[in-house]
C-alpha positions as CSV (number, residue, x, y, z in Angstrom):
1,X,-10.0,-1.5,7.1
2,X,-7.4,-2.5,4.8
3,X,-6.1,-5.2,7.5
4,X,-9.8,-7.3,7.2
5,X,-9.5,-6.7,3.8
6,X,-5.3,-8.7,3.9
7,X,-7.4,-10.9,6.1
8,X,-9.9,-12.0,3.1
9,X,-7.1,-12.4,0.9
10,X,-4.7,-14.8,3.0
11,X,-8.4,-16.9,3.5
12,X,-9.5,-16.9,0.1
13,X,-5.5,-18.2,-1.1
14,X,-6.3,-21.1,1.0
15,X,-2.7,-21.2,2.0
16,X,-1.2,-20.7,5.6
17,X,0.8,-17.8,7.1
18,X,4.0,-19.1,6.1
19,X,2.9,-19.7,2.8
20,X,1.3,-16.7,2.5
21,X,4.2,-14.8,3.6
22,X,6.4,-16.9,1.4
23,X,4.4,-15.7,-1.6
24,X,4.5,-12.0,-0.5
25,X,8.4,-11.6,0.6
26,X,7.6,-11.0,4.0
27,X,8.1,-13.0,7.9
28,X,5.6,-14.3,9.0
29,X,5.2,-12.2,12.3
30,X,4.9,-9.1,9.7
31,X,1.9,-10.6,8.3
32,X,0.6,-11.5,10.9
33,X,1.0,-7.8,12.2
34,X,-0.6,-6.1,8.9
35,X,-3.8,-8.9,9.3
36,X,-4.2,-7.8,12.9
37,X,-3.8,-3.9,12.1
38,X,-1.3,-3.8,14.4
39,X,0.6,-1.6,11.9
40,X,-0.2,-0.7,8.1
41,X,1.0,-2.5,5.3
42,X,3.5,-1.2,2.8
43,X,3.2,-0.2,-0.4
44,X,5.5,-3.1,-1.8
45,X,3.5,-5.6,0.4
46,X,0.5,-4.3,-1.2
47,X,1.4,-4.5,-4.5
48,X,3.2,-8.1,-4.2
49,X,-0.7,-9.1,-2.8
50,X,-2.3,-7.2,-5.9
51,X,0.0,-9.3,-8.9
52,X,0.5,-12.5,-7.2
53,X,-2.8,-13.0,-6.1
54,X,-5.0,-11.2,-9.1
55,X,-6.5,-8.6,-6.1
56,X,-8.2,-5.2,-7.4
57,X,-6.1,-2.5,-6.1
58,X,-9.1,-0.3,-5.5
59,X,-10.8,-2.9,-3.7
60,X,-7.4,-3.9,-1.2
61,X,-7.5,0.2,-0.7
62,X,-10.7,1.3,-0.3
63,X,-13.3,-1.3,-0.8
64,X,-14.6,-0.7,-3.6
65,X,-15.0,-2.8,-7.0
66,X,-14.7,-7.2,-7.3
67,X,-12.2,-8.6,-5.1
68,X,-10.2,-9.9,-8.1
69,X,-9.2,-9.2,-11.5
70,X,-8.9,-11.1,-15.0
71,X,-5.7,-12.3,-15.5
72,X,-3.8,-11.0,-18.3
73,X,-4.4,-13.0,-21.3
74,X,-0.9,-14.5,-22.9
75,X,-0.5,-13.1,-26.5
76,X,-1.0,-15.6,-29.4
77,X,2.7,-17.2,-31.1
78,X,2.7,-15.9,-34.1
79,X,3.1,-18.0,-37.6
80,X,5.9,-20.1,-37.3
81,X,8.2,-18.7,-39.9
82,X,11.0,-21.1,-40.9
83,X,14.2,-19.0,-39.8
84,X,17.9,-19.9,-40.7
85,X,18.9,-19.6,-36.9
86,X,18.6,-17.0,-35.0
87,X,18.8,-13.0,-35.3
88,X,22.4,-12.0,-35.3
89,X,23.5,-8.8,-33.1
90,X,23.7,-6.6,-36.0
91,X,19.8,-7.8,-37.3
92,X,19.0,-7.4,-33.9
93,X,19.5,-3.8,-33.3
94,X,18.3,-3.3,-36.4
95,X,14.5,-4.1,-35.5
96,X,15.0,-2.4,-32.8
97,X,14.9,0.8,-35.1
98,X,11.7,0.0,-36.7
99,X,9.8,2.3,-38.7
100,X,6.5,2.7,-36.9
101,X,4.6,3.8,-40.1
102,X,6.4,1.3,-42.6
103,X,4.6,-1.7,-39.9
104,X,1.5,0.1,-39.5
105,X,1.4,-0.8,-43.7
106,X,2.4,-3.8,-43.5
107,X,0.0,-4.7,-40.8
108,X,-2.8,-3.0,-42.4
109,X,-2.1,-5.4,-45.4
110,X,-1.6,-8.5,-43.4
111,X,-5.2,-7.7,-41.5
112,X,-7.4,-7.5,-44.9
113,X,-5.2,-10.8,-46.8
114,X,-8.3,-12.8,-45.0
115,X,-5.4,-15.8,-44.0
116,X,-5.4,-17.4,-40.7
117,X,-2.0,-14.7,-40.5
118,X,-4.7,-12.3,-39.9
119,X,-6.4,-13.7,-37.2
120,X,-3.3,-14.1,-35.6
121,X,-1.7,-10.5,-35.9
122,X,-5.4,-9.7,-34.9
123,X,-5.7,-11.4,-31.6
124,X,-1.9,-10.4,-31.1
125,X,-2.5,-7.0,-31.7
126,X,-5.9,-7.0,-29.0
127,X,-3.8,-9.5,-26.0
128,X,-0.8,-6.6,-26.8
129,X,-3.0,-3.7,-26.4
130,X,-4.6,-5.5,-22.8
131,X,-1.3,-5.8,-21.8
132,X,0.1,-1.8,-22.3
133,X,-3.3,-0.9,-20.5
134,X,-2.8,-3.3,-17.9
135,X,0.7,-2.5,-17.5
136,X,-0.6,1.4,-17.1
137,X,-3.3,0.1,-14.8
138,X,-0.2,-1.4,-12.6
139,X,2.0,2.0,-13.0
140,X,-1.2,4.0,-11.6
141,X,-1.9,1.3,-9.0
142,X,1.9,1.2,-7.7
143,X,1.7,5.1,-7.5
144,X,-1.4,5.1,-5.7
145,X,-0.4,2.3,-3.2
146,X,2.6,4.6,-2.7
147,X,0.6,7.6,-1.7
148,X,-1.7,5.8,0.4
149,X,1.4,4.2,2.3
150,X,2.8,7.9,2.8
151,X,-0.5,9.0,3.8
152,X,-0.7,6.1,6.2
153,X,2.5,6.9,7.8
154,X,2.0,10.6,8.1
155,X,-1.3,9.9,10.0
156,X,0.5,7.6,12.5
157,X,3.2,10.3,12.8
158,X,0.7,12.6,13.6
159,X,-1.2,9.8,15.9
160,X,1.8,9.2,17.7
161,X,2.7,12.6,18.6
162,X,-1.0,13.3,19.3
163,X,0.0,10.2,22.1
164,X,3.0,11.6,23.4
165,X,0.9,14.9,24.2
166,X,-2.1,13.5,25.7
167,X,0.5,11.5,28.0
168,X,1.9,15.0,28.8
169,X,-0.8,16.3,29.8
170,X,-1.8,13.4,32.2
171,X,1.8,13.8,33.7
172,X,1.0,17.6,34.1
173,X,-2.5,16.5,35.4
174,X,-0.6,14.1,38.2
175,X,1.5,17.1,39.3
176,X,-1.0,19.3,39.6
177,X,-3.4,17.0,41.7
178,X,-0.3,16.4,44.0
179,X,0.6,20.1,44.5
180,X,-3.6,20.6,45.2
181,X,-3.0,17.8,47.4
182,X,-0.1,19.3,49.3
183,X,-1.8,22.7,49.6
184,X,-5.2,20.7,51.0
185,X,-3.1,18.7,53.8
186,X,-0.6,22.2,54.9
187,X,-4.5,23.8,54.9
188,X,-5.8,21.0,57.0
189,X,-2.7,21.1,59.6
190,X,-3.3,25.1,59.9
191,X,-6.9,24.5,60.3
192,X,-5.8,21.8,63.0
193,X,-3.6,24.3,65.2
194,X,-6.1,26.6,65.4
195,X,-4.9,28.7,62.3
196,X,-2.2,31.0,64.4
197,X,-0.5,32.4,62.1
198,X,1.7,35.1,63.0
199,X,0.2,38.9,63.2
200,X,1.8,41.7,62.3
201,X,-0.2,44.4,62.4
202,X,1.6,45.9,65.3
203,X,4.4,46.3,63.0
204,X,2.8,48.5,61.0
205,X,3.3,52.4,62.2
């Protein structure tokens, strides 16, 4: 169940409920309800869990896979570069409009020079690249967290009004064993008078 699984993760942060719920952006008494399955957790709950505490998504769903993931390795600065202050407006917007292919050259040179330039733009381009994939990772994980949540709630819909007919039926049940009740006592008075009940047969012509 996902709530042993909440459970794991609050013990293994060594920190306590308040804490805990102070990390996640929930009360306390929420947490406490989501560890104790009292109700399931949502998908924003889940996800707060899955980047603050390095948690597997597939493992906080279903189980599956390590407990924890990597973290996300922080790119490499690149060469300092002596700069004249900084970027104005107009320079700024301007790299915005890059030219993918004109970089793509000018990397490709920079990555055979054989200069400490290119080690950097190498790692750079490798702890960039982790980071696009882990960033589609979270997308996928977010959308799936959000299915599972509407899943979750459709299923306790369904639960509850699956409830609310069995207690129907045991209200119809209680009627019905009164009413057999009833007829058993009015059976038991006739029985008791000697079952005279009045003949008409004389009546008929």
């Amino acid at each position: 169940m996902i709530a042993d699984r909440v459970k794991m993760v609050i013990q293994d942060s060594g920190l306590s409920l308040p804490q805990f719920s102070s990390r996640t952006g929930i009360k306390k008494s929420t947490l406490v309800n989501y560890r104790d399955g009292v109700y399931p957790p949502t998908a924003s709950f889940l996800e707060r869990v899955c980047s603050e505490f390095l948690i597997n998504p597939q493992w906080l769903l279903l189980g599956t896979g390590p407990m924890k993931v990597s973290p996300l390795p922080e790119p490499l600065p690149p060469p300092t570069v002596a700069l004249d202050g900084f970027p104005s407006d107009a320079e700024f917007h301007e790299a915005k409009g890059f030219s993918i292919q004109e970089d793509l050259n000018i990397a490709a040179k920079v990555l055979v020079s054989d200069t400490p330039y290119a080690v950097a733009l190498h790692l750079n381009i490798r702890s960039f690249g982790d980071a696009l994939q882990q960033r589609d990772d979270m997308k996928a994980m977010k959308e799936t967290l959000r299915d599972q949540s509407r899943t979750i709630m459709r299923l306790q819909e369904e639960a509850e009004t699956i409830k609310q007919e069995r207690q129907e039926e045991k209200k119809e049940a209680v009627s019905m064993r009164k009413e057999v009740e009833e007829l058993k006592a009015q059976l038991a008075r006739l029985l008791s008078t000697g079952g005279d009940c009045p003949d008409h047969s004389e009546e008929v012509a």
